[in-house]
N, C-alpha and C positions, 0 to 999 in steps of 0.2 A: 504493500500500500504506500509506505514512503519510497519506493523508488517509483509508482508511476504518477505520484506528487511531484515528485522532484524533475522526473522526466518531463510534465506535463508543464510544469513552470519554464524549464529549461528552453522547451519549445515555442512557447509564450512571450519568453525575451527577446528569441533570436526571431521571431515575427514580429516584434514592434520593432527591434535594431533594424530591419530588414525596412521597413515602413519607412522609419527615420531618413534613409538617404536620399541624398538630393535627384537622385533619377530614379528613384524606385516610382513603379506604375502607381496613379493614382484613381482612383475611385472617380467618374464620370461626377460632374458637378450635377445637382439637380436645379433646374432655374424653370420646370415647370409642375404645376400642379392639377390635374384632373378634377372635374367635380362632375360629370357629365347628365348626373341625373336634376343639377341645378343649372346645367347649360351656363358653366362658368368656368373660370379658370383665374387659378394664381399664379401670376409670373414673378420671376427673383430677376432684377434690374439692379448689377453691381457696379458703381461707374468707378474709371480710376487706377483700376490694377496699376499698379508701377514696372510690373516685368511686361508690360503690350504697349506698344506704340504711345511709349514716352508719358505713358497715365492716360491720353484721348481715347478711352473705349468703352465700353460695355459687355459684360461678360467676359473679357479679355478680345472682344471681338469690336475690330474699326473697320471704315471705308466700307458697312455695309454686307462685308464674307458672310455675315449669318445673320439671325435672325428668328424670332417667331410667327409659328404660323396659329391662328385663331381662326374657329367657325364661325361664320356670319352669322348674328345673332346675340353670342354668346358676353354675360358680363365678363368686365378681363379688371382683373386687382392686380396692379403690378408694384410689389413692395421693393419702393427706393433706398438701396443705401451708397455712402461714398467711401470705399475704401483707401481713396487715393488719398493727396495731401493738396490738389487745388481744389477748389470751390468746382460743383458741377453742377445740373439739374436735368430735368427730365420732362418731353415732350415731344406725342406722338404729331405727326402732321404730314401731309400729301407729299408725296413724292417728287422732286423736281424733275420735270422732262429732261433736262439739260443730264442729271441723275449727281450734279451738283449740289449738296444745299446749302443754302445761304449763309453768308457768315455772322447774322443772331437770329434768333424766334424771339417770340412774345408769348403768353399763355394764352393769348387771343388769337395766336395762330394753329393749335390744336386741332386738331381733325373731327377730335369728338368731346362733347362736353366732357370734363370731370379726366381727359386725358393730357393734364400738365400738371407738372409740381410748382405750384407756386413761389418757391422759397430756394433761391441759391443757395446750395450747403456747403459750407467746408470741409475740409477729409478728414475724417475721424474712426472709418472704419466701423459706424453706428446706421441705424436703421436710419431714414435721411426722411421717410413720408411716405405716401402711395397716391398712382394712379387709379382711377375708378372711374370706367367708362362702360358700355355699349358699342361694342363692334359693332354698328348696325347698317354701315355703307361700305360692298364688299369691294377690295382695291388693295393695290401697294401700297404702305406706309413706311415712312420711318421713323425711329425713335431717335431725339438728338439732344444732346446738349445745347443748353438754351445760349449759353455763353459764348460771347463774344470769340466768334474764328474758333469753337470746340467743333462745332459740327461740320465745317470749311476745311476742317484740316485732320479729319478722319473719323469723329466722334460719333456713329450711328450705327445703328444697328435697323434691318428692318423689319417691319412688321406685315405680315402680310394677313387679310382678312378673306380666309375663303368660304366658297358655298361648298364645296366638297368637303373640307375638311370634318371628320368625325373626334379631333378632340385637339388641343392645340399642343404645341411641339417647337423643342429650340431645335435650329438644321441650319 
């Protein structure tokens, strides 16, 4: 009995040392939440990371690479936090044809009620607020730093509101 104690501990350490190292595989982030019998979803919105494109991103993702996909219809809660150390914020808004966007927003430029955060945060690595909308006009969106040349110089991620979609998903 103390040696498959001792064995089982043994194994135990050298799985968490194994954890520890800077290139051991990690555990897929979760940034999305199902609710599907309330036809909603919660999304994780982390702006900031310091190891992606200079702190400018979202989920460690800039310029757009990824993104979530949402059913038309569905309410979407996308809980803001800033991990970084500049100030960021958070708002959804229409696409630019150009596929340029702008270099600021406003929260009056949101796509959909209830989808801006009002309030520039500083990086703290704290919950920062939530979005709370109605996907209810189905299209391309993006999500962007509202700040001054954040979103101009890589900071979005997009958002896409489908009719197919059966439940929403980061990709």
């Amino acid at each position: 009995m103390i040696r498959r104690t001792l064995a089982t501990l043994a194994l135990a350490s050298t799985v968490l040392a194994l954890a520890a190292l800077p290139n051991a595989p990690k555990a897929a982030p979760t940034w999305v939440t199902n609710a599907p019998q309330h036809r909603a979803a919660v999304l994780v919105l982390k702006a900031g990371s310091p190891a992606a494109h200079g702190g400018l991103n979202f989920n460690g993702a800039s310029d757009g690479e990824h993104g979530f996909v949402v059913p038309l219809g569905w309410r979407v809660v996308v809980n803001f936090y800033n991990v970084g150390t500049m100030p960021h914020s958070a708002v959804v808004v229409s696409r630019p044809e150009s596929g340029t966007p702008a270099a600021s927003y406003a929260v009056e430029d949101a796509a959909f009620p209830g989808a801006a955060h009002k309030i520039v945060v500083n990086g703290s690595g704290l919950y920062a607020g939530k979005l709370d909308f109605v996907a209810s006009k189905p299209g391309r969106y993006i999500i962007v730093c509202a700040r001054p040349n954040h979103a101009m110089k890589g900071q979005f991620v997009t958002l896409d509101v489908s009719e197919g979609a059966t439940e929403a998903s980061w990709q």
